[in-house]
C-alpha positions, 0 to 999 in steps of 0.5 A, spaced: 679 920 326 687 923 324 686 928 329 684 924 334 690 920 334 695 925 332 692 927 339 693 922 344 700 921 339 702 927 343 699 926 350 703 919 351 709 923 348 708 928 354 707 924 358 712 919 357 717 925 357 715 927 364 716 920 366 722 917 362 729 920 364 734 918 359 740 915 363 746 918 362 752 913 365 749 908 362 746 909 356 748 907 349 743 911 345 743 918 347 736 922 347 731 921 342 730 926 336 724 928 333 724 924 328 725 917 332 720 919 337 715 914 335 720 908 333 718 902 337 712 904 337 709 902 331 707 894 330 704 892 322 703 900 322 699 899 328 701 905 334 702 902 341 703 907 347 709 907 351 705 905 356 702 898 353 710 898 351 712 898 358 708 894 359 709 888 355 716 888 356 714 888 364 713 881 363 720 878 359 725 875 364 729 880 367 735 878 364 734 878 357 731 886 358 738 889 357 739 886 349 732 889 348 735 896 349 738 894 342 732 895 339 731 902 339 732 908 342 725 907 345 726 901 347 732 903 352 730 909 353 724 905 357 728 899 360 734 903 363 729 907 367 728 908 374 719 908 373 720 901 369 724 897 373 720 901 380 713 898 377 716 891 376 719 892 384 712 894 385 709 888 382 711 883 387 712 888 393 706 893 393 708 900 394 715 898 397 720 901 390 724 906 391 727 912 387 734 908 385 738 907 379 735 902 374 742 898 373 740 897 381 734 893 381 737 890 374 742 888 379 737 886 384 733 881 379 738 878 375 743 875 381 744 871 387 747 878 390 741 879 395 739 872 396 745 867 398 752 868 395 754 862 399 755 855 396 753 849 400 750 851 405 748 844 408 754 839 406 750 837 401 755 837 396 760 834 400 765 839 402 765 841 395 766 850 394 769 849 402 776 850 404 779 846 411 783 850 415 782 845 420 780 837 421 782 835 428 779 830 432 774 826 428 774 831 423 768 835 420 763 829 418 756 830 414 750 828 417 743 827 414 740 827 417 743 830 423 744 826 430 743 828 437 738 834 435 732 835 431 731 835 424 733 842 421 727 846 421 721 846 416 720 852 410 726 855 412 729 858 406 736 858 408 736 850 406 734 851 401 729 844 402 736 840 404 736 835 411 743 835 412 749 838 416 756 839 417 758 836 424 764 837 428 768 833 433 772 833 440 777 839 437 777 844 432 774 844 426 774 849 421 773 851 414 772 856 410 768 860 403 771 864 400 766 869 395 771 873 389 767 881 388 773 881 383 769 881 377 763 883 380 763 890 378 756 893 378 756 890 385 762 893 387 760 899 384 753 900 388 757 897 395 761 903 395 756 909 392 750 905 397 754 900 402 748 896 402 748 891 409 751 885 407 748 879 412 752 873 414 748 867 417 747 861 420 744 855 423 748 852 428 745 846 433 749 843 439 747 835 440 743 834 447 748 830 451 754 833 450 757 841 451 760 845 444 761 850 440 760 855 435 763 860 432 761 864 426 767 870 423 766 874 417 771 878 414 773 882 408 779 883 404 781 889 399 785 888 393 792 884 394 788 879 397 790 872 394 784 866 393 786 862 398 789 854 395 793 851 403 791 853 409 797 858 410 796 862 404 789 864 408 792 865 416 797 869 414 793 874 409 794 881 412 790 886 408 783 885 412 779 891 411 773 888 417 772 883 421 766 880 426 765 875 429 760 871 434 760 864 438 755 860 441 757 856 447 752 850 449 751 847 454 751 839 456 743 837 457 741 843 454 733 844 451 736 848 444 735 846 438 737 849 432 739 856 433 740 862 428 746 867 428 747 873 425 752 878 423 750 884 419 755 889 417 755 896 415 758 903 414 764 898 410 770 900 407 770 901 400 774 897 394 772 890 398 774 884 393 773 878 397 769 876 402 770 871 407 765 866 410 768 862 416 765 858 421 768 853 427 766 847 432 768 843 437 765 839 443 767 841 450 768 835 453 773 832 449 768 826 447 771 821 441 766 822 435 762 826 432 759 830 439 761 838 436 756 842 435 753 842 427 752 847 422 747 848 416 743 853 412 749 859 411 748 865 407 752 871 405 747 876 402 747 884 401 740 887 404 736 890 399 731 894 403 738 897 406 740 901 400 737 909 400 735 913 395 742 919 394 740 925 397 739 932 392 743 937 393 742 944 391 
């Protein structure tokens, strides 16, 4: 019986030395010596293999694994592997992981990175995380629901289950959100090894009776770039690394309803600290009021699915 589990002691060894890599960037313990080989492994004198281990820690939130790897060496040497975090992407998208670095999917399951930077999205909080650059006609108003078009369209997850829209008048109306990088360092990290796609979206919709339109403009900024608190402070910001821009010109009388624009980026500049979201309306007919086209569901998000494995060289 001692022999046996001396055995299969030895085949989990082999197999986990096989799977499990040690992280050389990230790692905090080092490689195993002999003599540890079996630390975390070894409950009430009871032997858990390293797969049952993985398994187990498979199930614990996300982000209470890395002060896991506190415990032992073991235990950080199974969470800060690619093949642990590869099975938990596996989970919930099957057969879809990727040979990445660990800290990547860490990065992927524990922030807004690749869902939605972007705040407020629909008004719903008033004009709070925004800044108005420009308020002229009747100014920006939020409508709940909207008027003169249907309602935001049901099970789309960019509303995040919200009713509302921002809504603009006879001159331009124009604001923006500004998304800080700075102390996203892992992030910034992986946008200049991998530059992953960064998405900027947004519904926009006109009122059936009267023209408009719209314009949705993405920009990044490099390191001088100073967060904006008055409109000058903003226009006058030269250390733009890219720009994209597109408008939506919408007809009198028109059968549109709510529509999605989108602006995918790539191939960027390294070192981006700011990223800006800025969108702008205005009616053409010059109508008092509220007959500017509307906006709703805005989303800032880096494309997981975009970032590829490093190519080995020999």
């Amino acid at each position: 019986m001692g022999n046996s589990v001396i055995g299969n002691n030895n085949h989990c060894r082999d197999k986990m030395a096989k799977q499990y890599t040690s992280v050389d960037k990230f790692e905090f313990h080092g490689l195993l010596e002999e003599q540890d080989l079996n630390n975390g492994l070894i409950f009430n004198g009871t032997f858990i293999p390293d797969e049952i281990l993985t398994q187990i820690l498979s199930f614990i939130p996300s982000k209470r694994l890395l002060p896991l790897t506190l415990v032992c060496k073991k235990w950080c040497n199974i969470i800060k592997s690619e093949i642990f975090w590869m099975e938990i992407y596996n989970y919930d998208h099957p057969n879809k992981a990727k040979l990445l670095p660990w800290y990547v999917y860490y990065l992927y399951y524990t922030t807004a990175n690749f869902s939605n930077l972007l705040k407020n999205g629909n008004g719903q909080e008033q004009f709070a995380h925004w800044v108005i650059l420009k308020n002229l006609g009747d100014q920006f108003k939020i409508e709940d629901p909207p008027c003169g078009t249907i309602p935001l369209p049901e099970g789309v997850s960019d509303f995040n289950g919200h009713t509302c829209c921002f809504a603009t008048s006879y001159y331009e109306c124009t604001k923006i959100q500004e998304i800080n990088l700075e102390k996203k360092r892992l992030l910034r990290y992986i946008m200049n090894k991998y530059k992953p796609q960064i998405i900027a979206s947004e519904w926009t919709s006109p009122r059936f009776d009267c023209g408009s339109k719209y314009t949705l403009t993405f920009k990044g900024f490099g390191e001088d770039y100073v967060p904006t608190k008055y409109t000058d402070e903003y226009m006058y910001q030269d250390n733009v690394l890219f720009q994209e821009s597109k408008s939506v010109i919408f007809q009198q009388w028109t059968d549109k309803a709510w529509e999605k624009v989108e602006i995918v980026l790539e191939n960027y500049p390294d070192n981006v600290k700011m990223l800006v979201f800025e969108h702008e309306g205005n009616d053409t007919q010059f109508w008092k009021g509220h007959y500017g086209s509307k906006m709703a569901g805005g989303v800032v998000r880096f494309v997981f699915d975009s970032i590829q494995p490093e190519k080995k060289t020999n």
